[in-house]
C-alpha positions as CSV (number, residue, x, y, z in Angstrom):
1,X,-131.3,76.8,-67.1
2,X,-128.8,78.5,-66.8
3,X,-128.5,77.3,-62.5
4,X,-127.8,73.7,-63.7
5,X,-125.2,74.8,-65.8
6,X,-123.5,76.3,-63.1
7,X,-123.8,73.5,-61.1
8,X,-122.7,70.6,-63.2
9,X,-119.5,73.4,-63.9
10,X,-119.1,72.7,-60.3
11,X,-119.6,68.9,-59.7
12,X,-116.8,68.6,-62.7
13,X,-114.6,70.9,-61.0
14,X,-115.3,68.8,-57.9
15,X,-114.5,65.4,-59.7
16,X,-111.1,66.6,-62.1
17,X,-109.6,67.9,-58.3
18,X,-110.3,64.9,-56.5
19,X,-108.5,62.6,-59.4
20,X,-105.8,65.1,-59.3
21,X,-105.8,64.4,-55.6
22,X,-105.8,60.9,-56.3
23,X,-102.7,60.8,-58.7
24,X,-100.3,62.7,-56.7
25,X,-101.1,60.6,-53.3
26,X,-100.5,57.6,-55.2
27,X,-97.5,59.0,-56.7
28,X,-96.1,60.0,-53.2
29,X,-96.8,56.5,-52.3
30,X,-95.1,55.0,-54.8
31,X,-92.0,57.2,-54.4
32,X,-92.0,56.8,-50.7
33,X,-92.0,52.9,-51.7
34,X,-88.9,53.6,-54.0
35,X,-86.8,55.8,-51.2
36,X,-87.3,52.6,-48.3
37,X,-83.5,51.7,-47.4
38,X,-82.5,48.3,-48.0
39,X,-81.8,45.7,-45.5
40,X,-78.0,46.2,-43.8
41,X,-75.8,43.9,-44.4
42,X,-73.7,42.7,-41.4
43,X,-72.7,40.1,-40.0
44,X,-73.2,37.0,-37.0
45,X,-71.7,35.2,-34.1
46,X,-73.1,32.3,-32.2
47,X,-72.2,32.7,-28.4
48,X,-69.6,29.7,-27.0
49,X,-69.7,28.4,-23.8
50,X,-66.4,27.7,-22.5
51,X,-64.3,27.9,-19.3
52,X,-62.8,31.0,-18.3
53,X,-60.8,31.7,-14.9
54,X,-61.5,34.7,-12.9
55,X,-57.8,36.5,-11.8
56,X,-56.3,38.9,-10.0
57,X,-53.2,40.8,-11.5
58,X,-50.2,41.8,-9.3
59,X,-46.5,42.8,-9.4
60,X,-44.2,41.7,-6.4
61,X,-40.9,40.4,-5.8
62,X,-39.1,37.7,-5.7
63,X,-37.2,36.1,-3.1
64,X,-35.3,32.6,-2.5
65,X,-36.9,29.8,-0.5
66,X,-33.3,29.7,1.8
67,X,-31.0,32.6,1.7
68,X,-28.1,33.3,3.9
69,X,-24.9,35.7,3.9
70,X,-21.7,33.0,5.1
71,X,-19.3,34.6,7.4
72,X,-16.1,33.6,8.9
73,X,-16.8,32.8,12.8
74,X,-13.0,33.4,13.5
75,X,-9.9,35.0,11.8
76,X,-7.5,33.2,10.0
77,X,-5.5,32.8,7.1
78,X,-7.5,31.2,4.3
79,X,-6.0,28.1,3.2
80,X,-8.5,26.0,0.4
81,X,-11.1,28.0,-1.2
82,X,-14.6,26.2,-3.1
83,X,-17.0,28.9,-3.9
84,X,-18.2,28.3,-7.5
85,X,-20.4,31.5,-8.5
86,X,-23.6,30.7,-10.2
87,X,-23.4,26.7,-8.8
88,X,-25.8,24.6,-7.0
89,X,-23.7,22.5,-4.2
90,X,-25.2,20.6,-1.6
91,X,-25.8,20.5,2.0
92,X,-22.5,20.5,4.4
93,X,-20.0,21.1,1.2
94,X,-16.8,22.6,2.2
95,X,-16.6,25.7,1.0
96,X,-13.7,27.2,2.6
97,X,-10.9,26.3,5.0
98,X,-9.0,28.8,7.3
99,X,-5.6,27.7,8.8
100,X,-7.1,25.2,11.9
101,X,-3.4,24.2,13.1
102,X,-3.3,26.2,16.7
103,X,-7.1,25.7,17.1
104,X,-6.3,21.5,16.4
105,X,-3.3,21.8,18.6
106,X,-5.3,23.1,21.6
107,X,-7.7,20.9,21.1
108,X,-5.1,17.6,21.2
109,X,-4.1,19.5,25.1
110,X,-7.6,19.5,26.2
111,X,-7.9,16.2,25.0
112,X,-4.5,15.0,27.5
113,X,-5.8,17.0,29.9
114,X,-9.4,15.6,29.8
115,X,-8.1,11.8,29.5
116,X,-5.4,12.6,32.8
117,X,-8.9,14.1,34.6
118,X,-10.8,10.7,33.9
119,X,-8.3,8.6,35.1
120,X,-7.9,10.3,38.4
121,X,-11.3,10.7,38.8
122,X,-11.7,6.8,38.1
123,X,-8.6,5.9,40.7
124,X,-10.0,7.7,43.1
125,X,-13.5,6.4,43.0
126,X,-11.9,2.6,43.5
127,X,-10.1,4.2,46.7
128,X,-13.0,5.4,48.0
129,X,-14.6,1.9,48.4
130,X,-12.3,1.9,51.5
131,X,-12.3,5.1,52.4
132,X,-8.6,6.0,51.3
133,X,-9.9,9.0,49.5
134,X,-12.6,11.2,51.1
135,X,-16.1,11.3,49.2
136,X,-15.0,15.9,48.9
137,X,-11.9,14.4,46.6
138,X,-14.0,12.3,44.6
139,X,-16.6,15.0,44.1
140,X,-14.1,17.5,43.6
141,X,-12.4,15.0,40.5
142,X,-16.2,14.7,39.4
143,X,-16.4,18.2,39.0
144,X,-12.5,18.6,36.6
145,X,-13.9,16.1,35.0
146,X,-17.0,17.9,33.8
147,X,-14.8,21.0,33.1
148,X,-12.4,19.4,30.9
149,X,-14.8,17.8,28.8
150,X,-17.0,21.5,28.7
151,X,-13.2,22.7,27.5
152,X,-13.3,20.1,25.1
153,X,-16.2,20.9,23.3
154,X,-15.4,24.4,23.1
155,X,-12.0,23.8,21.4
156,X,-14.2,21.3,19.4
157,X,-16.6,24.4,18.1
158,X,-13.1,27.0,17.8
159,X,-11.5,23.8,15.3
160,X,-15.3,23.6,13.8
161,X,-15.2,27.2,12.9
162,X,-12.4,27.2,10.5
163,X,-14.4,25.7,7.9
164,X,-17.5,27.0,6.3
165,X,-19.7,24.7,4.9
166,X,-23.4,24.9,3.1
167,X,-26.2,25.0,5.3
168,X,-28.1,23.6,2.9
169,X,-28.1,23.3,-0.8
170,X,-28.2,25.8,-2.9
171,X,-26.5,28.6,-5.6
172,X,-23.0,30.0,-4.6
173,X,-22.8,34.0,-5.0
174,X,-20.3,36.2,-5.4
175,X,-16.7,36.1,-3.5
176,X,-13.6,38.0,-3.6
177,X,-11.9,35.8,-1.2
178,X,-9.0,34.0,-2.6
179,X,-6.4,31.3,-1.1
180,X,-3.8,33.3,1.3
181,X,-6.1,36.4,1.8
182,X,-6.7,37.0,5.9
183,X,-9.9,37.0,7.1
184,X,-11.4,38.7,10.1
185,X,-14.1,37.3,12.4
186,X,-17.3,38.6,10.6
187,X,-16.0,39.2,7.3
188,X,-19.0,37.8,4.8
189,X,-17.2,35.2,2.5
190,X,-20.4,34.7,-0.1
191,X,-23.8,34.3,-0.6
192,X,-25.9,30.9,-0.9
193,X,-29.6,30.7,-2.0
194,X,-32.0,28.0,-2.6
195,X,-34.0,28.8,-5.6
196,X,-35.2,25.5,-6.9
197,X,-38.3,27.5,-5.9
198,X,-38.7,30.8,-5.3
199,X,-40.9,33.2,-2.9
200,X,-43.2,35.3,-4.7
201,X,-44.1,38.2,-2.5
202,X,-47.4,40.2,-3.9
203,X,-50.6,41.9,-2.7
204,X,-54.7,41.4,-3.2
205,X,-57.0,44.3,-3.3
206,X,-58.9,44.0,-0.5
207,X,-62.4,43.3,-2.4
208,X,-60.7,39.9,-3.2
209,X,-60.2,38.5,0.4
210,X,-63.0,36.7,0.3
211,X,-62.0,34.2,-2.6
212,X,-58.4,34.3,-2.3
213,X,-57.4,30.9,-0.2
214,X,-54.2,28.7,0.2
215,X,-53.7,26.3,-2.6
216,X,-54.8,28.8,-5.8
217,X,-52.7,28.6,-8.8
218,X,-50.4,31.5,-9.4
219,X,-48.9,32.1,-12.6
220,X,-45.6,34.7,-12.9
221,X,-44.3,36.6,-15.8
222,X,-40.9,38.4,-15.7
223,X,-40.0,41.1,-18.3
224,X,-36.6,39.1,-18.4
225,X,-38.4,36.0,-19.7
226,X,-41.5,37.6,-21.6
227,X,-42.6,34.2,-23.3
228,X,-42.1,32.0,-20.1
229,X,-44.9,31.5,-17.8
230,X,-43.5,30.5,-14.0
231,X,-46.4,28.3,-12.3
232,X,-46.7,27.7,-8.9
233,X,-49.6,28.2,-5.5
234,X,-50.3,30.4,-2.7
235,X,-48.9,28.9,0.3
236,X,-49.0,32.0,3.0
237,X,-51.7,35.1,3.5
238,X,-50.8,37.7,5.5
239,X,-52.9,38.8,8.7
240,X,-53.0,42.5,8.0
241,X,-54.7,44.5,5.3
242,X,-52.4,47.6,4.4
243,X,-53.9,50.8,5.4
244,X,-52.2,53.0,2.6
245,X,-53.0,50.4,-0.3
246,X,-56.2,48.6,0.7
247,X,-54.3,45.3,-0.3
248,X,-53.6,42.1,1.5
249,X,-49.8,40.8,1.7
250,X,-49.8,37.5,0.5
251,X,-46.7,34.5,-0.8
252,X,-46.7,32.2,-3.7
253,X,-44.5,29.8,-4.2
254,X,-42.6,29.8,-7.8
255,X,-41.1,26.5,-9.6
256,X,-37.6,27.7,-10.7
257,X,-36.5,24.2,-12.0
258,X,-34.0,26.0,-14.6
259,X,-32.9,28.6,-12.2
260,X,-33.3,31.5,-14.4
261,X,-35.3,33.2,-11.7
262,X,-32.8,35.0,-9.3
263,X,-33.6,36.4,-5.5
264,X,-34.8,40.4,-5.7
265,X,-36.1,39.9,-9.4
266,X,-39.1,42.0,-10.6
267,X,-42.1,39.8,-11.4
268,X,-45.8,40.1,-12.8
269,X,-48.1,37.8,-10.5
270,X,-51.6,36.4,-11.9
271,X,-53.4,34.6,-9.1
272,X,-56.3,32.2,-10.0
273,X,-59.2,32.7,-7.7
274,X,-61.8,30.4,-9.4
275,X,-62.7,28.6,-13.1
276,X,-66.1,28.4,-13.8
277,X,-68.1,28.3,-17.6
278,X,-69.2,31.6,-18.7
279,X,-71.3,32.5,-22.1
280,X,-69.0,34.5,-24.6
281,X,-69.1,36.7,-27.3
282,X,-66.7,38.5,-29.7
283,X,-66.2,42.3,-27.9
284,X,-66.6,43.8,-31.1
285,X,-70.4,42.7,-30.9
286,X,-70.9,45.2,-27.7
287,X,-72.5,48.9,-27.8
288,X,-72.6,51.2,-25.0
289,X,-74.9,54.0,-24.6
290,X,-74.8,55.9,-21.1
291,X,-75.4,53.6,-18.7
292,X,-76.7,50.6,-20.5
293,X,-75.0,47.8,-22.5
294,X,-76.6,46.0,-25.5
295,X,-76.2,43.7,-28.3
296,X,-78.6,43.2,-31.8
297,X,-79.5,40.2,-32.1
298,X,-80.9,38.7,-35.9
299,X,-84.3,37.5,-35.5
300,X,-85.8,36.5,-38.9
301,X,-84.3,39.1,-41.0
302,X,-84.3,41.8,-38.3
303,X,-82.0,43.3,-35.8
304,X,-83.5,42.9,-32.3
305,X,-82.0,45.2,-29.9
306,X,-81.1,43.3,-26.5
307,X,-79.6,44.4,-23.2
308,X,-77.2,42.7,-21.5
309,X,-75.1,42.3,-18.4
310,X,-71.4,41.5,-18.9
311,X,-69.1,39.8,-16.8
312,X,-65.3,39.4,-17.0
313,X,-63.2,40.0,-20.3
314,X,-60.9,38.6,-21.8
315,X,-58.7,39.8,-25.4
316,X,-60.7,40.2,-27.6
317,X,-64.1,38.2,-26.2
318,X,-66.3,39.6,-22.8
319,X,-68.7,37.1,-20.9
320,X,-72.6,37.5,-20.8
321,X,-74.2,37.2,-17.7
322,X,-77.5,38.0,-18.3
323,X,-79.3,39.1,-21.6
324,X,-78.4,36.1,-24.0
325,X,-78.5,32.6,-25.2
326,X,-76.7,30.0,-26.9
327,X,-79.3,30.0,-29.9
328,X,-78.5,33.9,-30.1
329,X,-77.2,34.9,-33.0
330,X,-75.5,38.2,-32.0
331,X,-74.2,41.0,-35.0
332,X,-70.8,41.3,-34.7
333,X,-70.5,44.2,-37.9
334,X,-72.6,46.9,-38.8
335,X,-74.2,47.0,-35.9
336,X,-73.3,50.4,-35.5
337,X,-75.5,51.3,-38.5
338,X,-78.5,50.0,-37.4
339,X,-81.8,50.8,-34.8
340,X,-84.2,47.9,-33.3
341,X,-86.2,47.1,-35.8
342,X,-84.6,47.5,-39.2
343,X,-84.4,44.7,-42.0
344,X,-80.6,42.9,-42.3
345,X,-79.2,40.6,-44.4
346,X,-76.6,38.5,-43.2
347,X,-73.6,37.9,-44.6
348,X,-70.9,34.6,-44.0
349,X,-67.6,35.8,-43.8
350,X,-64.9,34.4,-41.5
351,X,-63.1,37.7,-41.5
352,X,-66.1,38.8,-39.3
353,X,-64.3,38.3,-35.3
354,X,-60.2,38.2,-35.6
355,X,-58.8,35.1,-36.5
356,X,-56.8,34.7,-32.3
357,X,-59.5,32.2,-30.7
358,X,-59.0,33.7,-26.8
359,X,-57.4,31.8,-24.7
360,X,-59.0,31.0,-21.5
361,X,-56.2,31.0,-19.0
362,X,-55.2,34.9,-19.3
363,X,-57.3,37.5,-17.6
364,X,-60.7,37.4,-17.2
């Protein structure tokens, strides 16, 4: 009797530990349940497909289109003075006048002399019809002839060379020479430079050569003028690559319509090699881990992690090459809370990307 005693003791035993069990897996269950984190907040960004320009940043130099140094060609006393410094003038303006009065005197003797040659020359050309005068006379008359009017024209060039005159037109420089002053043969008078447009001298890396061409827009920035863009194209590439600086030697040419840009000037160069339309997204949105880069994307309440391959940047936005599409909506906050996988909720706040829409034309 007493066996089946024992054994219903045990069965009970058996039964009371199993519902124990029971209860405190179900509990576990239910606080488990309780402890699951709550979707993450965060929130989206449709990509935008827009144009963007692909550019090479340089510095250079700047030079003007025409530039010469005037110097007197003889010495003389300086007589009428036109240099205005900082003023355009145009081609063949007189801009200074040395006393001419010997050099206009010796040219009114070569002149007599010249006129006295011709008319023996022509006297004895009518004699020789006859044979008064022997053909050696005429030759010889032929030849003073030829040497007073070579005389001529270099008493011509001596009177020429007490005036300077512009070249070509273009912004008077400095001078210190005034009316009465003596000049020297040599002495530099001024300056003159053509800068309705202006050189820009600059170089390309070398990884650039092939999509750098004649024609592609160049944009300069000078620290003088930091809110004025200078526009203008490459017209020259140079023929060597620079050995120290892997970089080709190439020329732009800079509209200066104000003339604010002066010869030597220090300026920032951004050459346009192509535009093209790229897929963008807010930088922000970008993580990094080693090697790889990757977005989360919100897929029906959950954060989808997604590689991708960027392309060029610009403030505040990067391009996606490959990993995304336009019907992507990419996490642009709280990402950085999150793994692939977990629930989020997403929020609508236009405080989400900064307010600056990029602007296409800087650097990509």
């Amino acid at each position: 009797m007493w066996k089946q005693w024992l054994i219903a003791l045990v069965l009970v035993t058996v039964a009371a530990g199993a519902a124990v069990a029971y209860r405190m897996a179900e509990d576990g269950s239910q606080a488990q349940a309780g402890r699951e984190r709550p979707p993450s907040a965060v929130n989206t960004r449709m990509p935008e497909r827009d144009t963007v320009r692909d550019v090479v940043k340089s510095v250079g130099n700047l030079q003007a289109l025409n530039a010469v140094e005037l110097t007197a060609e003889v010495s003389g006393r300086v007589v009428a003075v036109n240099l205005p410094t900082g003023v355009r003038v145009e081609r063949g303006t007189l801009l200074l006048k040395l006393d001419d009065r010997q050099a206009r005197a010796e040219l009114q003797v070569i002149e007599s002399q010249l006129a006295d040659a011709r008319r023996q020359f022509d006297r004895a050309q009518r004699l020789s019809s006859n044979n008064s005068v022997s053909q050696a006379e005429v030759d010889a008359l032929r030849t003073a002839v030829r040497v007073a009017e070579a005389q001529r024209e270099a008493a011509q060039v001596r009177l020429d060379n007490h005036r300077i005159e512009a070249p070509f037109a273009g912004v008077v420089g400095l001078s210190d020479v005034e009316v009465g002053s003596y000049v020297n043969a040599g002495t530099m008078v001024t300056t003159l430079d053509a800068t309705e447009r202006m050189e820009l001298n600059f170089s390309v890396p070398e990884r650039y050569l092939g999509q750098v061409g004649l024609g592609q827009a160049v944009v300069g920035q000078s620290p003088a003028y930091p809110e004025t863009r200078f526009t203008g194209e490459l017209v020259q590439l140079g023929t060597r690559i620079n050995q120290l600086s892997r970089a080709l030697p190439v020329r732009a040419l800079i509209d200066n319509p104000d003339g604010r840009l002066r010869p030597g000037q220090f300026m920032t160069a951004t050459l346009t090699l192509q535009e093209r339309q790229a897929l963008l997204i807010p930088e922000q949105a970008v993580m990094i881990r080693g090697d790889e880069q990757y977005v989360f994307v919100a897929e029906d309440g959950v954060a989808r992690r997604t590689s991708v391959r960027l392309g060029a940047r610009i403030p505040g936005w990067v391009e996606v090459a490959e990993g995304l599409g336009l019907e992507d909506a990419v996490i642009v906050t709280g990402q950085d809370r999150i793994s692939n996988g977990d629930r989020i909720r997403v929020l609508d706040s236009d405080q989400a990307i900064p307010e600056n829409r990029f602007n296409p034309s800087l650097e990509s």
